[in-house]
MARVEXSE-616384 format. One line per 10 residues: number of its first residue (from 0); for each residue x, y, z of N, C-alpha, C. Coordinates in pm, whole numbers, plus 50000, padded with zeros to 5 digits. Layout:
BEGIN
NUM	X/Y/Z/X/Y/Z/X/Y/Z  ... $
END
This chain:
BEGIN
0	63700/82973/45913/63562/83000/45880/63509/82896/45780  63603/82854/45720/63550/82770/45552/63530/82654/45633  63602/82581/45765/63541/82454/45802/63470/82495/45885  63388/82594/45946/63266/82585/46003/63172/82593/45911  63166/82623/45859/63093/82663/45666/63023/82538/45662  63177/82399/45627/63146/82284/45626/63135/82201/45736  63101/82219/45855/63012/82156/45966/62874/82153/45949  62867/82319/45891/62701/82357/45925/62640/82266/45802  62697/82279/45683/62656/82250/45551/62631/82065/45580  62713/82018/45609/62736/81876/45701/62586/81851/45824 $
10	62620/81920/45849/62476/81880/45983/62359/81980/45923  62314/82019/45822/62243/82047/45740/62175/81938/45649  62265/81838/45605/62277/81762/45506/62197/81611/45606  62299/81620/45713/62226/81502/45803/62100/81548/45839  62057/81643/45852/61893/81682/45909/61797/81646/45825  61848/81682/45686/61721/81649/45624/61692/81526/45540  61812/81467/45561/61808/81313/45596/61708/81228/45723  61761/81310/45791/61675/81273/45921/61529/81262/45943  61535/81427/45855/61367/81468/45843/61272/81340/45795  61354/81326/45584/61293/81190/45555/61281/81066/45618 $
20	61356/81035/45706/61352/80915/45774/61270/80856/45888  61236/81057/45965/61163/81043/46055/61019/81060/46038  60938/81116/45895/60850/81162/45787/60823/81001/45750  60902/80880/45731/60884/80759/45687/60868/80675/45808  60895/80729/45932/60862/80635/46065/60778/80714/46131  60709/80809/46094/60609/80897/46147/60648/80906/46297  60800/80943/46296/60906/81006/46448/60884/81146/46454  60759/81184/46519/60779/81316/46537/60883/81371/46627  60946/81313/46724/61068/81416/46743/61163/81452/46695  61157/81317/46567/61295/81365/46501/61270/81459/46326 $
30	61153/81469/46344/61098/81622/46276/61105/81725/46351  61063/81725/46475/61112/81837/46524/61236/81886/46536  61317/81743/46529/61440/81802/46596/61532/81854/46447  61497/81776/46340/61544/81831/46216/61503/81945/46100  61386/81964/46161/61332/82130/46153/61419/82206/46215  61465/82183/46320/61551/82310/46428/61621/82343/46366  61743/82196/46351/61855/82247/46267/61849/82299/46122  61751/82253/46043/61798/82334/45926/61725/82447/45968  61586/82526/46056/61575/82681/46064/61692/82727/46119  61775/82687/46201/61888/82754/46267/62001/82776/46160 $
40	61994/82685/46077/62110/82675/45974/62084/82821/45877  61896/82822/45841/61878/82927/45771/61886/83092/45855  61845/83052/46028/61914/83168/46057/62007/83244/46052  62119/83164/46090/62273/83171/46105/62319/83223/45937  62216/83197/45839/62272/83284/45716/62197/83408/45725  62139/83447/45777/62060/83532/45771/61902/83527/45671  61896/83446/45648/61757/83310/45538/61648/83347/45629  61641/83478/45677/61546/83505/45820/61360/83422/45761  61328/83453/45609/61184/83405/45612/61231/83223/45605  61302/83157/45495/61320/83017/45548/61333/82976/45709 $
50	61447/83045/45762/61425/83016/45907/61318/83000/45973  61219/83120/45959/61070/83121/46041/61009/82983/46032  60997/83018/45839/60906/82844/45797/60955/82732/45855  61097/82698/45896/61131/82561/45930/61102/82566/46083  61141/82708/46157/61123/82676/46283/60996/82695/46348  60900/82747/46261/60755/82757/46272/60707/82604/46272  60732/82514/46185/60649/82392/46175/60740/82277/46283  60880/82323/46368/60951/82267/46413/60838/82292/46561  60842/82447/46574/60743/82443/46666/60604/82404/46701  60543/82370/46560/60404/82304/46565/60390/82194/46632 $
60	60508/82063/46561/60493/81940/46614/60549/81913/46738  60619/82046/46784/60721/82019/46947/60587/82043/47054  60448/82171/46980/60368/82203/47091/60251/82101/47083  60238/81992/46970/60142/81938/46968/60208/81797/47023  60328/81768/47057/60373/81625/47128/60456/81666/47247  60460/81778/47286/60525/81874/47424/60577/81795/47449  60673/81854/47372/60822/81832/47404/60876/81943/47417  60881/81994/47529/60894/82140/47623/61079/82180/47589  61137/82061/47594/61280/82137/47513/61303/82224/47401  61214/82133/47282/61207/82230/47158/61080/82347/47148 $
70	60994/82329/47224/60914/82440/47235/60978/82597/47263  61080/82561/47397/61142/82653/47433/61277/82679/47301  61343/82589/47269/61444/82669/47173/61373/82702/47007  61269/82650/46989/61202/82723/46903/61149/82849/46912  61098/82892/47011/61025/83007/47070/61143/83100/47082  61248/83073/47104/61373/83145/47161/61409/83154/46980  61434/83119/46927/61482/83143/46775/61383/83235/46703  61264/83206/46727/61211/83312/46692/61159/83396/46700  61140/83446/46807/61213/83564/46870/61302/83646/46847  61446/83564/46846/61548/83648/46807/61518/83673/46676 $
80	61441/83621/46581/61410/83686/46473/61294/83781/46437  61252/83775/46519/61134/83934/46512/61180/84011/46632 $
END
């Protein structure tokens, strides 16, 4: 359990790395795509209102550059949370 702990904490760490990088190349997919992972990260703790917020704005920029992959696993995450 303690090294999945440190995977998630790990690809947590790379996302929001990512986020800044993609926030500094104005890459919206790779905001979307690093929104996912850290709301999923805050799901998976049960962080149910952080989760919403990250996968709420993950879903903003996925429905405003449709990109129909993350639309759908955003929509599907939250969901499972309401």
């Amino acid at each position: 359990m303690l090294y999945e702990k440190s995977k998630i904490d790990t690809a947590f760490a790379i996302a929001e790395k990512m986020y800044v990088q993609s926030e500094k190349l104005n890459y919206q997919r790779g905001k979307a795509q690093s929104m996912y992972i850290m709301g999923r990260k805050y799901y998976g703790e049960g962080n149910y209102p952080k989760a919403t917020d990250y996968l709420g704005k993950s879903l903003k920029v996925s429905e405003q550059m449709h990109y129909n992959d993350y639309i759908a696993l955003n929509s599907n995450s939250l969901g499972n949370i309401y």
